[in-house]
C-alpha positions as CSV (number, residue, x, y, z in Angstrom):
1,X,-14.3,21.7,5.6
2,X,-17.6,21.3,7.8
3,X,-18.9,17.8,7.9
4,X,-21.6,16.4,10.3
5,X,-21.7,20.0,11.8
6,X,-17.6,19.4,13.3
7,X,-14.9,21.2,11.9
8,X,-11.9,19.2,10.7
9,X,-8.8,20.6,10.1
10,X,-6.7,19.0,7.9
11,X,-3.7,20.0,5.7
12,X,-2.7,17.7,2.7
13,X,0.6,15.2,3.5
14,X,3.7,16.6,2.2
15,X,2.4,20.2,1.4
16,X,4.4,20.7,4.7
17,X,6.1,19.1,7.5
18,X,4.1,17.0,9.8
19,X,4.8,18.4,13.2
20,X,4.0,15.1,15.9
21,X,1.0,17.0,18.3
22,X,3.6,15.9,21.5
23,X,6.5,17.3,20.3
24,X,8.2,21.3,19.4
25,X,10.5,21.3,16.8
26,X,13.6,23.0,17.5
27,X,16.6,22.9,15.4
28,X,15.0,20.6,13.2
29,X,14.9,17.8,15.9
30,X,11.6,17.2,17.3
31,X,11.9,16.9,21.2
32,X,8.9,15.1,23.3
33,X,6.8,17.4,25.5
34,X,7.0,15.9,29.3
35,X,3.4,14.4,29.8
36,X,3.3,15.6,33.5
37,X,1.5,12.0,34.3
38,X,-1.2,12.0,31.4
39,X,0.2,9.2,29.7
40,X,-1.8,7.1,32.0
41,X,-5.1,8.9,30.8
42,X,-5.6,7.0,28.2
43,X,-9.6,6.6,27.9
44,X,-11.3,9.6,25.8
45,X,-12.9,12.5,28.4
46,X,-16.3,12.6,28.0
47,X,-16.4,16.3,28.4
48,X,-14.3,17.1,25.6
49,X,-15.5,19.0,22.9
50,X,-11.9,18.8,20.8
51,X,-10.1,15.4,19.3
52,X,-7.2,15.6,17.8
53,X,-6.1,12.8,14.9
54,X,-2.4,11.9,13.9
55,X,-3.1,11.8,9.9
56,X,0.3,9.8,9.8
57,X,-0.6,8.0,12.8
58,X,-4.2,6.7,11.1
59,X,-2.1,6.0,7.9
60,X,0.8,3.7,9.7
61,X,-2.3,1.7,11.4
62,X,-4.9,1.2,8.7
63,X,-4.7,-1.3,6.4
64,X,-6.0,1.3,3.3
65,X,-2.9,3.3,5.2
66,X,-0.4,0.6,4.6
67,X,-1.7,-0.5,1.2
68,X,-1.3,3.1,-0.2
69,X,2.6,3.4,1.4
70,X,3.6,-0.4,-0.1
71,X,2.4,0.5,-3.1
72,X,4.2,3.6,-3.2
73,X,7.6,2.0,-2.2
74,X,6.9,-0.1,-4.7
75,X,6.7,2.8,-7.4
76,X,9.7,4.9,-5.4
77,X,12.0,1.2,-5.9
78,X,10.9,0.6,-9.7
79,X,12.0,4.3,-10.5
80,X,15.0,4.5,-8.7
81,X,16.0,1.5,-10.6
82,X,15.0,2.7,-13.5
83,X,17.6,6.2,-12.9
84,X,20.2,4.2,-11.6
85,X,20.2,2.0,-14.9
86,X,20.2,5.5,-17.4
87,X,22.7,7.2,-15.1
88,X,25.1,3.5,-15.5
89,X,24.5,4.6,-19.3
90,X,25.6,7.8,-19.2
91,X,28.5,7.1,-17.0
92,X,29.5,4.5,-19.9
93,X,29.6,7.3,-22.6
94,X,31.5,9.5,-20.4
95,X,34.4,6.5,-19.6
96,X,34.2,5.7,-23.3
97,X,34.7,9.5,-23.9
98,X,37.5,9.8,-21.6
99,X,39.1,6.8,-22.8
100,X,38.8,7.8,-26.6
101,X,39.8,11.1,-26.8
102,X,43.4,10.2,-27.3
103,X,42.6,7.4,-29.7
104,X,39.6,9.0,-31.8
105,X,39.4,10.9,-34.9
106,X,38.3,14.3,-34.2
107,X,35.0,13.7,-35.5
108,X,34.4,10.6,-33.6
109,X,34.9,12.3,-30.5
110,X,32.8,15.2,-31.5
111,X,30.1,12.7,-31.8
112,X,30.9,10.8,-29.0
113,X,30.4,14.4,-27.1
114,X,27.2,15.0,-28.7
115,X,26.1,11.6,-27.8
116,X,27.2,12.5,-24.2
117,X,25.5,15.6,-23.9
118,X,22.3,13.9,-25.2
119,X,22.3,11.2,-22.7
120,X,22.7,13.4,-20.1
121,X,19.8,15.8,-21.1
122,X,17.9,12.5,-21.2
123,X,18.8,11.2,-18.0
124,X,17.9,15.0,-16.6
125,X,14.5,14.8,-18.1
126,X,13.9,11.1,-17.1
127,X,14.6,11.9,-13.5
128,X,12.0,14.7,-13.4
129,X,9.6,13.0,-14.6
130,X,9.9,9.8,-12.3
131,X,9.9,12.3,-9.7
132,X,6.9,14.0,-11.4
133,X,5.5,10.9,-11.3
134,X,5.9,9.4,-7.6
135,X,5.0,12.3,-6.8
136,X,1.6,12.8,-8.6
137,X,0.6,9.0,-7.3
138,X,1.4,10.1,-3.6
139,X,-1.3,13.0,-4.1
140,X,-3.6,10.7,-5.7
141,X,-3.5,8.0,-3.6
142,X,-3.6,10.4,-0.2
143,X,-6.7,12.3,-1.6
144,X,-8.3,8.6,-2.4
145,X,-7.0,7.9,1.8
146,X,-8.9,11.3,2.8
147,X,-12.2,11.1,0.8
148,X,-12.7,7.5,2.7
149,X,-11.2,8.9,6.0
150,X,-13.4,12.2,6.0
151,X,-16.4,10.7,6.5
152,X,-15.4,8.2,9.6
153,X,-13.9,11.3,11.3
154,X,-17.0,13.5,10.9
155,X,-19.1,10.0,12.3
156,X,-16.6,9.5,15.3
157,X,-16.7,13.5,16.3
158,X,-20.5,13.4,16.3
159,X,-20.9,10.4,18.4
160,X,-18.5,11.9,20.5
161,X,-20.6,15.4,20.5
162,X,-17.4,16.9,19.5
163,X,-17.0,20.7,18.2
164,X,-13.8,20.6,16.4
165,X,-11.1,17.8,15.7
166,X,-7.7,19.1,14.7
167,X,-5.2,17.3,12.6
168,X,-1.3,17.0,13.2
169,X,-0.7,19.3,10.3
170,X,-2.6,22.1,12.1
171,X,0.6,22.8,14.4
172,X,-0.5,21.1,17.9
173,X,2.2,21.9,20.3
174,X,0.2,19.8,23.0
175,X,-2.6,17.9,23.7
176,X,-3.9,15.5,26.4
177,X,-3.5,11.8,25.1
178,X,-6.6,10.6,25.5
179,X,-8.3,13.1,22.9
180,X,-6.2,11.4,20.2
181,X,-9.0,9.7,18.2
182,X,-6.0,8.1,15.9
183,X,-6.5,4.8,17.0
184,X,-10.1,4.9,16.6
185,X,-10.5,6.3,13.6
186,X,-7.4,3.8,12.0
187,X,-9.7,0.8,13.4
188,X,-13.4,2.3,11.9
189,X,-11.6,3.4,8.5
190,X,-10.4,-0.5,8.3
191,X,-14.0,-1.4,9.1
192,X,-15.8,1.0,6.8
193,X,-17.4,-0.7,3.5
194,X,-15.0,0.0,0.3
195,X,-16.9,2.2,-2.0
């Protein structure tokens, strides 16, 4: 995507693993790469033609960041509710099934089997679609987070003359410190005008 004349690099969230820009993955851990004394450089180099954002970083700081993820948790606790109530269900008709079978006619329990089966079916499908569902609102409300974040990313690069800024998602293994713009860009995307 080419905006204000600056590439940015960005891959959608949860299309694939973040990888943090300071750290290798190995073994499915992520380890920190030593800093070899740039910690301390913490003020942007002026000669730098590359930034680099944390995607994650910018969402955990702005307040558009932490009004998408509430609102999410909010939707991830209402449906797990929700499945945890339908699967108590269809727990019930199985201990009422296993209780019964003894006592039953044989048509009762044929029903009660078929009433089993059902609920189950049901709770499968209800699952998938609350999952369907949390996940359709992340994608909705990360493309609503990148549409107002684009913009203050191209504006930050080309008052910093930059050529390129890369994203977390673009497999960093390094990078200095000070050419992470997350910070920045968190604090302008907060002070940008809601459209």
């Amino acid at each position: 995507m080419i905006r204000c004349g600056v590439v940015v690099m960005v891959a959608a969230l949860g299309s694939t693993l973040p990888v943090s820009a300071q750290s290798v993955t190995g073994q499915g851990t992520a380890k920190p790469i030593p800093s070899q004394g740039m910690a301390a450089v913490r003020e942007f180099p002026k000669d730098s033609r590359i930034g680099y954002v944390d995607l994650e970083r910018v969402a955990a700081l702005s307040s558009e960041g932490k009004a998408a993820t509430a609102q999410l948790a909010a939707l991830r606790t209402k449906k797990a509710a929700e499945v945890a109530e339908r699967s108590k269900q269809v727990e019930l008709l199985q201990q009422k099934l296993s209780a019964g079978g003894a006592v039953l006619s044989e048509a009762a329990v044929t029903r009660l089997q078929r009433e089993f089966q059902r609920a189950q079916l049901d709770f499968q499908r209800f699952n998938e679609d609350a999952q369907a569902e949390v996940q359709d609102t992340q994608q909705q409300l990360w493309r609503a987070f990148t549409t107002r974040l684009f913009p203050v990313v191209g504006q930050v690069a080309t008052e910093k003359n930059l050529w390129a800024v890369l994203s977390s998602e673009t497999t960093l293994l390094w990078h200095l410190p000070a050419i992470d713009l997350s910070e920045e860009i968190a604090k302008r995307l907060d002070a940008a005008p809601q459209k």
